[in-house]
TORLUMPA-996610 format. One line per field, with one value per residue (C-alpha): x, y, z; residue number from 1; residue in one letter. Coordinates in steps of 0.05 Angstrom, whole numbers, plus 32768, in hexadecimal, padded with zeros to 4 digits. Layout:
N
px	(X,...)
py	(Y,...)
pz	(Z,...)
zaba	(NUM,...)
lumse	(A,...)
# end
This chain:
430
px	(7D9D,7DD6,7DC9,7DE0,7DB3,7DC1,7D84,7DA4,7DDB,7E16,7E16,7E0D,7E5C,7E76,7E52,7E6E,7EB9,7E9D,7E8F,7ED7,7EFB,7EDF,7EE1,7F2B,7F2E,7F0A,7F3E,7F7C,7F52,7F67,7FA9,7FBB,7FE5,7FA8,7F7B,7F3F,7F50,7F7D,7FC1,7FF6,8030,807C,809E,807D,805F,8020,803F,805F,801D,7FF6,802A,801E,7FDB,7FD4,8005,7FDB,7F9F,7FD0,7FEA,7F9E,7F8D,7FBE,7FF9,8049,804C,8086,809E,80D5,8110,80EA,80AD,8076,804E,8050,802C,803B,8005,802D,801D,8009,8059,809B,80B5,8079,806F,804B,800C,8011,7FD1,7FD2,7FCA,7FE4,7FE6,7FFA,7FC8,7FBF,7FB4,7F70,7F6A,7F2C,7F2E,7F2D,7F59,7F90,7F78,7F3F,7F68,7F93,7F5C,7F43,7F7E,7F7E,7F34,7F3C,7F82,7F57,7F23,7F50,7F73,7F34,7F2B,7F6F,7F73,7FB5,7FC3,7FF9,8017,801D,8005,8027,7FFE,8022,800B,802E,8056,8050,8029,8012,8056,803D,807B,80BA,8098,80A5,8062,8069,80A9,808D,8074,80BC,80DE,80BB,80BA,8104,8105,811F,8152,8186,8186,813B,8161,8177,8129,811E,80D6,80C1,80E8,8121,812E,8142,8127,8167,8159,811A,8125,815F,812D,80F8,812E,8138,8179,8178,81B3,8183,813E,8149,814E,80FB,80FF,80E1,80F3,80D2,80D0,80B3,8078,803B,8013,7FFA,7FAD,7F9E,7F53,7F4C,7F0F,7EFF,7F10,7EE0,7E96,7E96,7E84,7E4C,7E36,7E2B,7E0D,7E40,7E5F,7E97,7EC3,7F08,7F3F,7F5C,7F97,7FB0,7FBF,8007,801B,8050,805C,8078,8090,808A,809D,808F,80C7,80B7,80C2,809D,808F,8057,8015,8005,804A,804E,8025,7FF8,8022,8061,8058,8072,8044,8059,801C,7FF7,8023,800F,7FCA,7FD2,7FF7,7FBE,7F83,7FAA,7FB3,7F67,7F61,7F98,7F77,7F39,7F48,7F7E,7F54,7F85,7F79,7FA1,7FAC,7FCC,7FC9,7FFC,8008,8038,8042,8081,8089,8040,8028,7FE5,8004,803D,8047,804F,809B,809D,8062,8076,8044,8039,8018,800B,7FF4,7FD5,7FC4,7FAF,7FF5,8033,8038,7FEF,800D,804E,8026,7FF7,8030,8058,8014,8013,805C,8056,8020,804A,8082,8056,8034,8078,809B,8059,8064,80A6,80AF,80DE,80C0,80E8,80C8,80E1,80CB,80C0,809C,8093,8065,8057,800F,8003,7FCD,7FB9,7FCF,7F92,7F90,7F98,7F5E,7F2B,7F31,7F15,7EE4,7ECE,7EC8,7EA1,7E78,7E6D,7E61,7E23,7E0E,7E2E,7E36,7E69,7E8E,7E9D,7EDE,7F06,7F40,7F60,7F76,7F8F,7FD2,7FDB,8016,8006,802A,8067,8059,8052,809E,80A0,805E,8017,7FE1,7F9B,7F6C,7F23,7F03,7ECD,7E99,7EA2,7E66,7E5D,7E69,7EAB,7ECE,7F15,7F4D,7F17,7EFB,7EB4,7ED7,7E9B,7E8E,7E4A,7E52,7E3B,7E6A,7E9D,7E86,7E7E,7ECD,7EDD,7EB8,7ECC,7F1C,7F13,7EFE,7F36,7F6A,7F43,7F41,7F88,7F97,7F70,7FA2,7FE0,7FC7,7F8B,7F8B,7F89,7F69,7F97)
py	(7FC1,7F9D,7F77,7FA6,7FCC,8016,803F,8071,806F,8096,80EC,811D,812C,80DB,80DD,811C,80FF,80C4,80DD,8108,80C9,80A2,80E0,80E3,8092,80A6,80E2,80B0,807D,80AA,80AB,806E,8052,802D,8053,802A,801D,8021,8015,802E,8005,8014,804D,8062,80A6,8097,8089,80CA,80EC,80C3,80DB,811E,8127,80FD,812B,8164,813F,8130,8176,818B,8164,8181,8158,815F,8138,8115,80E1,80AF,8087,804A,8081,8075,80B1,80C0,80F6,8106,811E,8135,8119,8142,813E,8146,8101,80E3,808E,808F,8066,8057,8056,804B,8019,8010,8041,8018,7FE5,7FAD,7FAF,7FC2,7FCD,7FE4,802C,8010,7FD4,7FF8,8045,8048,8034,8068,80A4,8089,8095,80DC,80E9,80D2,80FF,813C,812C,8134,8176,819B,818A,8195,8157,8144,80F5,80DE,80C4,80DF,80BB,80B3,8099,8071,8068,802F,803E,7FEC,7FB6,7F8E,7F86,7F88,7FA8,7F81,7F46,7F4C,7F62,7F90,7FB7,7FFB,7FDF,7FAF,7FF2,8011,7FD9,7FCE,7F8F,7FA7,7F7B,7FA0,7F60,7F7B,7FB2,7F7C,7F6B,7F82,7F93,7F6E,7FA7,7F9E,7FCD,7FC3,7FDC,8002,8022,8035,804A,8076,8093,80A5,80CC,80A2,808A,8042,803B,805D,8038,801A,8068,805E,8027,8040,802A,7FF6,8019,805C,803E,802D,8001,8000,8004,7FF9,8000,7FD7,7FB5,7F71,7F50,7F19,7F0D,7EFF,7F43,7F47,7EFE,7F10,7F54,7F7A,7FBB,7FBA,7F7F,7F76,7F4A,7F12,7F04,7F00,7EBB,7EAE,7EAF,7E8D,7E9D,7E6C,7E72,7E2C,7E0C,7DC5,7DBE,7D87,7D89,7DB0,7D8F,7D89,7D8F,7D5A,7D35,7D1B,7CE9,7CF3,7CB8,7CCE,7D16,7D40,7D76,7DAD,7DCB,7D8C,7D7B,7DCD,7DBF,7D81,7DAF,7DDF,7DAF,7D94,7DDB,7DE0,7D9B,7DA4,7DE6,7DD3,7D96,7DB5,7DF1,7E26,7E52,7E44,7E64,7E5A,7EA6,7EA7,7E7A,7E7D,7E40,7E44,7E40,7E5E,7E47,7E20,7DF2,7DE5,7DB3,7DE1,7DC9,7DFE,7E17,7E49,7E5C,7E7B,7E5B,7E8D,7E5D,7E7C,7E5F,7E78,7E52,7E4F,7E07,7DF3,7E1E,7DFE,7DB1,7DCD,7DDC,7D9B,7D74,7DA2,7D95,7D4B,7D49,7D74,7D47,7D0C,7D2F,7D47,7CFD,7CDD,7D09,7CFF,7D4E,7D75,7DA8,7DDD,7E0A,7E51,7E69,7EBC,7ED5,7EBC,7EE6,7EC6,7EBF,7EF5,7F00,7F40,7F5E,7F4C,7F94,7FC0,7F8B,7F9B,7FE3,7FD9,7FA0,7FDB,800C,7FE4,7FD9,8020,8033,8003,7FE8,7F9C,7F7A,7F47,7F65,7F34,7F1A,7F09,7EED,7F09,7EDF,7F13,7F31,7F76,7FA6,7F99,7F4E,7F7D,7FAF,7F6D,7F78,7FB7,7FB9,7FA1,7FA4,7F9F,7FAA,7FC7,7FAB,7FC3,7F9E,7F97,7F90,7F7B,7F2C,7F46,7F46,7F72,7F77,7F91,7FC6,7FB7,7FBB,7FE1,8003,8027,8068,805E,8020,804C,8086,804C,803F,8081,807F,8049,8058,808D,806B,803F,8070,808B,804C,803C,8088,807F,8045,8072,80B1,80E5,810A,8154,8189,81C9)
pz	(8052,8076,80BE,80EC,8120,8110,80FE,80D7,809B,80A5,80AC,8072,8089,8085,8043,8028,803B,801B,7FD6,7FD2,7FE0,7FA6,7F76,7F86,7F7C,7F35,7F30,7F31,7F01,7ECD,7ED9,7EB4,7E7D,7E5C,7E2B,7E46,7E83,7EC6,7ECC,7EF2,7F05,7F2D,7F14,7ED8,7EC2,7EE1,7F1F,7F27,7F0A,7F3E,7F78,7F6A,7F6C,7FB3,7FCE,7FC6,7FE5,801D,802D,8021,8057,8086,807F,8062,801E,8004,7FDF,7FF4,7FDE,7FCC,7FA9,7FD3,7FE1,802E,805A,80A3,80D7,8112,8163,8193,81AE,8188,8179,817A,8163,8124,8116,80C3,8098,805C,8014,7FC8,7F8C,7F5E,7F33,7F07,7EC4,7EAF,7EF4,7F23,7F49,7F96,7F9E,7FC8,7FB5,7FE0,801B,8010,7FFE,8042,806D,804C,8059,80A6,80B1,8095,80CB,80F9,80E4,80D5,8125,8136,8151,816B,8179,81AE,816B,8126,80EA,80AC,806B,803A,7FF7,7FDF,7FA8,7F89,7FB0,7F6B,7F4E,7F01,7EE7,7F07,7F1F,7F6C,7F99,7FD3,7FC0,7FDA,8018,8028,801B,8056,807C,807A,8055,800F,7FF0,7FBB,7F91,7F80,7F5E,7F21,7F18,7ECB,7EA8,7E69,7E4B,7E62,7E96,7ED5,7F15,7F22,7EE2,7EEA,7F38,7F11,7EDA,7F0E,7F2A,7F6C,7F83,7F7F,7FB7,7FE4,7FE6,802B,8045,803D,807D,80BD,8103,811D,8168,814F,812A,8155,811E,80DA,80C3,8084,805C,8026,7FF7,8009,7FC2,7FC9,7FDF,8025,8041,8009,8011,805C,8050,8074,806B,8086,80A4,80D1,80B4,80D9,80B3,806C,8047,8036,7FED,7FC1,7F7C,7F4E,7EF9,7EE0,7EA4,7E7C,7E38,7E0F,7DC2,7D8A,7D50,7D15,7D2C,7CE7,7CE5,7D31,7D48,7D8A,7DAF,7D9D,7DB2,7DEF,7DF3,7E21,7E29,7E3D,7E74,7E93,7E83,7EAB,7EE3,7EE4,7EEB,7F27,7F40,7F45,7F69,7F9C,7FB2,7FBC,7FDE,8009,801C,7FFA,7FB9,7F7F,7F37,7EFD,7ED9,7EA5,7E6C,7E38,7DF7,7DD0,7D9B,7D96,7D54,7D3E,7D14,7D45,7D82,7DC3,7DD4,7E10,7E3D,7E7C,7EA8,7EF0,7F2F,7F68,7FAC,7FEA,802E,8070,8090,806C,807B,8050,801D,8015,8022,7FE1,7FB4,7FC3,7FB1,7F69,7F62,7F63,7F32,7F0B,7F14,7EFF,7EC2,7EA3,7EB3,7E8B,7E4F,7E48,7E5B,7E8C,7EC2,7EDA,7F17,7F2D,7F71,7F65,7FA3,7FEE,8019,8061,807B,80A8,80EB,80F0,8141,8175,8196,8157,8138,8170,8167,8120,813C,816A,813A,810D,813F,8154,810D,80F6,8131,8125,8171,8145,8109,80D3,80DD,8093,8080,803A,8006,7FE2,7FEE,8011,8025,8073,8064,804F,8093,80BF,80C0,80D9,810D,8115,80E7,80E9,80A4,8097,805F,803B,8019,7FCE,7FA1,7F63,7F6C,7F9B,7F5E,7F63,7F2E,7F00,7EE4,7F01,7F4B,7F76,7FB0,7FD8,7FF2,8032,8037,802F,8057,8096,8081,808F,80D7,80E9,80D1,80FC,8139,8136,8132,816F,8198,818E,81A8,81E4,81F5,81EF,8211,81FF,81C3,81C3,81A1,8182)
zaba	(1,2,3,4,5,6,7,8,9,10,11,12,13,14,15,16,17,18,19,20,21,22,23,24,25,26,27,28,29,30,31,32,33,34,35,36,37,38,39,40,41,42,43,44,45,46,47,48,49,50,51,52,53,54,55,56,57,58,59,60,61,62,63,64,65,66,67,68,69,70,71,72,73,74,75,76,77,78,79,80,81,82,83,84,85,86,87,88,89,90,91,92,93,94,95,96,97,98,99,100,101,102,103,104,105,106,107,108,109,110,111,112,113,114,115,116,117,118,119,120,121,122,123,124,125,126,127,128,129,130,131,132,133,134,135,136,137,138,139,140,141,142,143,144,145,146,147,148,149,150,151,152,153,154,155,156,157,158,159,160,161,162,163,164,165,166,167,168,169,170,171,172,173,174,175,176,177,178,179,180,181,182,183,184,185,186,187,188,189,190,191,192,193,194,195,196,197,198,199,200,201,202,203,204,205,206,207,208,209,210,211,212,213,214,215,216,217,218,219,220,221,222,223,224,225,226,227,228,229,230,231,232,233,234,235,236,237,238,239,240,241,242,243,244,245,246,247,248,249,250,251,252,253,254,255,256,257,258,259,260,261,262,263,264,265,266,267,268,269,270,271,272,273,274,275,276,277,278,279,280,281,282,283,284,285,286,287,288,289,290,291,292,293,294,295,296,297,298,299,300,301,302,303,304,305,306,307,308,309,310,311,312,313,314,315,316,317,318,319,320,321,322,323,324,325,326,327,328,329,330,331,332,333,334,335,336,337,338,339,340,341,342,343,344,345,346,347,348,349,350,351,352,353,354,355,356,357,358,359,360,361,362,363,364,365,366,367,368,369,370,371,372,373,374,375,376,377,378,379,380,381,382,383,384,385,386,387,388,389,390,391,392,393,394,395,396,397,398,399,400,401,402,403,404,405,406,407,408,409,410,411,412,413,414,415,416,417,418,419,420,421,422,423,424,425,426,427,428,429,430)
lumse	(X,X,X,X,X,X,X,X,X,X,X,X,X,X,X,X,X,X,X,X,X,X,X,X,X,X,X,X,X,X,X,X,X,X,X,X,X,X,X,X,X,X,X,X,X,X,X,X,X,X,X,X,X,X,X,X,X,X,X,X,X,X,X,X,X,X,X,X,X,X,X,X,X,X,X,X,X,X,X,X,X,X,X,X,X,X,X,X,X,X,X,X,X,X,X,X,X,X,X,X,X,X,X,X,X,X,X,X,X,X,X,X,X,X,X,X,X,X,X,X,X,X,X,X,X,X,X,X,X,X,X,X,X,X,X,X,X,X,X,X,X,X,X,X,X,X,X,X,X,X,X,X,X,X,X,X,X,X,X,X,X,X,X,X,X,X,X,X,X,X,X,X,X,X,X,X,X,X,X,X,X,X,X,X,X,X,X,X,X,X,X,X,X,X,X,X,X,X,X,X,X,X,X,X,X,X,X,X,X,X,X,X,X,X,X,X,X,X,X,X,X,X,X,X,X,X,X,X,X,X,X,X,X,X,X,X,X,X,X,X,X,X,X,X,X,X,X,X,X,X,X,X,X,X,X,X,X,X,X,X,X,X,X,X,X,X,X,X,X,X,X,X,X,X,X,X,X,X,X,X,X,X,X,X,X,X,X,X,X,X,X,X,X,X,X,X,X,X,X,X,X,X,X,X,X,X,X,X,X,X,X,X,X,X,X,X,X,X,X,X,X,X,X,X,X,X,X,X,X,X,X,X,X,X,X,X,X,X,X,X,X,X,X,X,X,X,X,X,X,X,X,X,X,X,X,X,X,X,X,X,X,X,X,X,X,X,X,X,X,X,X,X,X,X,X,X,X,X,X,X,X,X,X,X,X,X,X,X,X,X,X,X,X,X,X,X,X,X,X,X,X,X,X,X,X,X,X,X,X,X,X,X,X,X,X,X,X,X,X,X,X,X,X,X,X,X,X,X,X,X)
# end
């Protein structure tokens, strides 16, 4: 049981949403390009398939589906007044490869399950809310995280458009073949003055909620990220015919770069990887003469991020200059740490609260990447997590969730959205 003072779980009716929103998150696990697993990535079949079936959850649950310029799927809940701000909900579609069913999904089922709460009332805010289901927060297909969400958020650049697959096509191809007009993506950009804020439900990714034995938690802020393609060139040669000291192995000088990668971080308090890996020319019996590889750096200020790389980069610097080898670095993605907005956080503290009974929600900041660092931009943000079992593993196919985790999301959801109405005006009932 988690510490929190409520005597009861949540109603038959949270439950019952509850259970619909993760057979829907299992519905869209089979729309996926693996045989044995998910994956759906930017503009692909699945991606359309996956569109099409969330709009009809959408207009089920009382709202106008459509899809826009950038193809994220979008609903709209009207205000109680024409013109109405809109408060925006909402998460990713897209996945990983061999992917789990929640990271980004759940948010997004929900939004849904919270809007239909509110019709089947006829509940009418002094905003309208729109839910966005991110067409491509992972960026697995051209490279570049957050494109669905910088579309909306106005921050979509065209030289994005030149980005290319490992195929070969570009993302103004693709935009083209999905039957989008790639001159147009910016149309998707909202204005900043009619948007009121942004919520946005997500899984924790990690085992602090579960460590703690809490449900549900409020995020403080979300770590900044850079996103580097390295590379060490030395010179292949016989694995028999070249001597150990008169070698220039590639591959040792990354494997130097990597083992620093894990001392910087923990030293400097930041998280570090090293995911990709690639020897050239890739042979048993040959000398690795090239070795590319990736380095993704987070830290909860931009400034200890950038501090963290310089300190890899030197040892970098010093491990290729030993071995005789030549580092080249490529910087392919900047997102800015981000702090979640004080009032629109306290509604969720509030409605954590007032869903299990917790006098002091836990308080998180994500390491992982989300599309509110894209809506920062645009308007506030404030997250819900949700406790993640399983070890808090997330980018997997063992990703988990409890029902009655969930069905507290929901509540709770809800009770934001409510809060934050109070402070613009009652809502009304049709």
């Amino acid at each position: 049981m988690s510490r929190r003072s409520r005597a009861q779980g949540p109603s038959e009716a949270a439950l019952a949403d509850a259970r619909e929103a993760l057979r829907r998150c299992d519905v869209l696990a089979g729309i996926s390009s693996m045989e044995d697993g998910i994956e759906r990535v930017y503009l692909s079949a699945e991606h359309a398939r996956a569109n099409a079936q969330v709009a009809t959850w959408i207009e089920a649950a009382g709202m106008r589906a459509w899809e826009d310029s950038a193809g994220n799927a979008r609903g709209s809940y009207p205000g109680a007044t024409a013109n109405a701000p809109v408060l925006l909900l909402g998460s990713h579609l897209d996945t990983v490869p061999d992917a789990g069913r929640y990271d980004g999904i759940l948010g997004v089922m929900i939004a849904i399950a919270v809007v239909s709460r509110l019709g089947e009332h006829g509940v009418r805010l002094p905003f309208g809310i729109e839910v966005l289901g991110f067409a491509d927060e992972e960026g697995v297909r051209f490279g570049r995280t957050l494109l669905g969400s910088c579309a909306v958020a106005g921050t979509w650049e065209d030289g994005w458009l030149d980005l290319e697959d490992d195929d070969g096509t570009t993302l103004r191809e693709a935009l083209a073949a999905f039957g989008l007009d790639p001159d147009a993506v910016a149309d998707a950009a909202l204005d900043p003055a009619s948007v009121v804020g942004y919520l946005e439900a997500h899984i924790e990714q990690g085992p602090l909620l579960l460590d703690a034995d809490r449900p549900l938690g409020v995020v403080s802020g979300i770590m900044g990220a850079k996103r580097f393609d390295l590379a060490m060139d030395g010179q292949a040669g016989h694995a028999g015919g070249v001597p150990m000291l008169h070698r220039r192995d590639a591959l040792l000088g990354a494997a130097e770069t990597a083992l620093a990668v894990e001392q910087v971080a923990l030293t400097e308090g930041v998280v570090g990887t090293v995911g990709e890996m690639r020897v050239l020319p890739g042979a048993a019996n040959v000398i690795p003469g090239r070795a590319e590889f990736s380095l993704d750096v987070r830290a909860a200020s931009d400034a200890q991020r950038d501090r963290a790389y310089e300190l890899i980069r030197a040892q970098a610097v010093e491990a290729a200059g030993r071995r005789r080898l030549q580092f080249t670095e490529n910087l392919r993605h900047v997102a800015r740490a981000t702090s979640s907005e004080r009032r629109l956080s306290e509604a969720v503290e509030a409605a954590i609260t007032a869903v299990t009974g917790e006098r002091e929600p836990m308080e998180v900041q994500s390491k992982a990447g989300h599309d509110a660092m894209a809506i920062a931009s645009l308007t506030p943000y404030a997250m819900l997590f949700i406790r993640n079992g399983n070890g808090g593993i997330s980018h997997h196919p063992d990703e988990s969730v409890e029902l009655e985790d969930v069905a507290l999301a929901i509540d709770a959801f809800e009770a934001a959205i409510l809060s934050i109405a109070h402070r613009f005006g009652a809502a009304t009932v049709a």
